[in-house]
C-alpha positions in Angstrom: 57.7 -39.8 -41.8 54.3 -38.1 -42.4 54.5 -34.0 -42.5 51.9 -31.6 -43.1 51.7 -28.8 -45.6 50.4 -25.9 -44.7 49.1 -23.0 -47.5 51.1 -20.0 -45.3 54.5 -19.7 -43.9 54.1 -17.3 -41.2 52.0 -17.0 -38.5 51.3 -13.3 -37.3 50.5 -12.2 -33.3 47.4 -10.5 -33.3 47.9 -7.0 -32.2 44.8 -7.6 -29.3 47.9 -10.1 -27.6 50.5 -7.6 -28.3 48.4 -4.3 -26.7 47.9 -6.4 -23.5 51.5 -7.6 -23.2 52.8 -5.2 -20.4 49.5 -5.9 -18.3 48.3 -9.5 -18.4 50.7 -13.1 -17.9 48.3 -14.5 -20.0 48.7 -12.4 -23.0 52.6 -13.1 -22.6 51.7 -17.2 -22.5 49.8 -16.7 -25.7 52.5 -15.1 -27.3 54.9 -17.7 -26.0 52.9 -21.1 -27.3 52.4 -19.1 -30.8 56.0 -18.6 -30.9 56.7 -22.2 -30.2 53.6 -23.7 -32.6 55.3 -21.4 -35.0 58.8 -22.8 -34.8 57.8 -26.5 -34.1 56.2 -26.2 -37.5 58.9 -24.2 -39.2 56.8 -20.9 -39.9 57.8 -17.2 -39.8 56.9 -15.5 -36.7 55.6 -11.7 -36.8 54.0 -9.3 -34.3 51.9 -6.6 -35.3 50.7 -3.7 -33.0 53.9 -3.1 -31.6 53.9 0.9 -30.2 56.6 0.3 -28.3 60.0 -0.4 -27.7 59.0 -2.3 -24.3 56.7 -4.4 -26.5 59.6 -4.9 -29.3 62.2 -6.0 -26.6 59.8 -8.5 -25.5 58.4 -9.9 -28.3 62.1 -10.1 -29.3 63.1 -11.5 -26.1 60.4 -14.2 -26.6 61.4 -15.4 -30.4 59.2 -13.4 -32.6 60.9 -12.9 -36.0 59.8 -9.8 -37.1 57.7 -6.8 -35.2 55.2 -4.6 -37.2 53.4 -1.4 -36.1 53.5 2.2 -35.3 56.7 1.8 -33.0 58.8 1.2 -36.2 56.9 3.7 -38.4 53.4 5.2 -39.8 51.6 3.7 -42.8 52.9 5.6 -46.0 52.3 5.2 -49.7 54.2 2.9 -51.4 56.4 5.8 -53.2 57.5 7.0 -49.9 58.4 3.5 -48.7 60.5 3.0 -51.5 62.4 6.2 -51.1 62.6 5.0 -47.2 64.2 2.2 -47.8 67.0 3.6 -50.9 67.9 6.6 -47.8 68.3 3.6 -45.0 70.6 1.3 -47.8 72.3 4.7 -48.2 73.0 5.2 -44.4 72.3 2.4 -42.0 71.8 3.3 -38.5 71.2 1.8 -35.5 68.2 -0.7 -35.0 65.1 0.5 -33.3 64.6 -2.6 -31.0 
């Protein structure tokens, strides 16, 4: 059987799909045959542009692995993402989405 390589693993929503989620079917459909391309070749899924929970819950609802954006938290320097992360090992909580 004949199978492709590709030179990525994931293939990333643009945030223009995800800011037009809520508002447009057609934004939704993209998102959807992404999600399927994605999985029918095997690749990580992400979102980015997620600012809200709404938007998380769907794109989770749809198959998107992962969600990126200011929803989950700002842009920071690396030092602080570091210490982020040893706090949240520390004391899990509850998940945003």
């Amino acid at each position: 059987m004949w199978r492709h390589t590709f030179p990525f693993t994931r293939i990333k929503t643009d945030r223009s799909f995800v800011a037009q989620l809520n508002s447009t079917p057609e934004s939704q459909a993209l998102i959807r045959a992404i999600i399927a391309i994605g999985e029918a070749l095997q690749l990580d899924i992400s979102a980015e542009g997620v600012e809200n929970e709404q938007q998380a819950r769907i794109l989770t609802a749809l198959g998107s692995g992962q969600v990126q954006g200011y929803y989950l938290g700002n842009p920071m320097p690396a030092e602080a993402t570091q210490t982020l992360i040893e706090q949240q090992a520390a004391a899990p909580s509850e998940s945003l989405i």
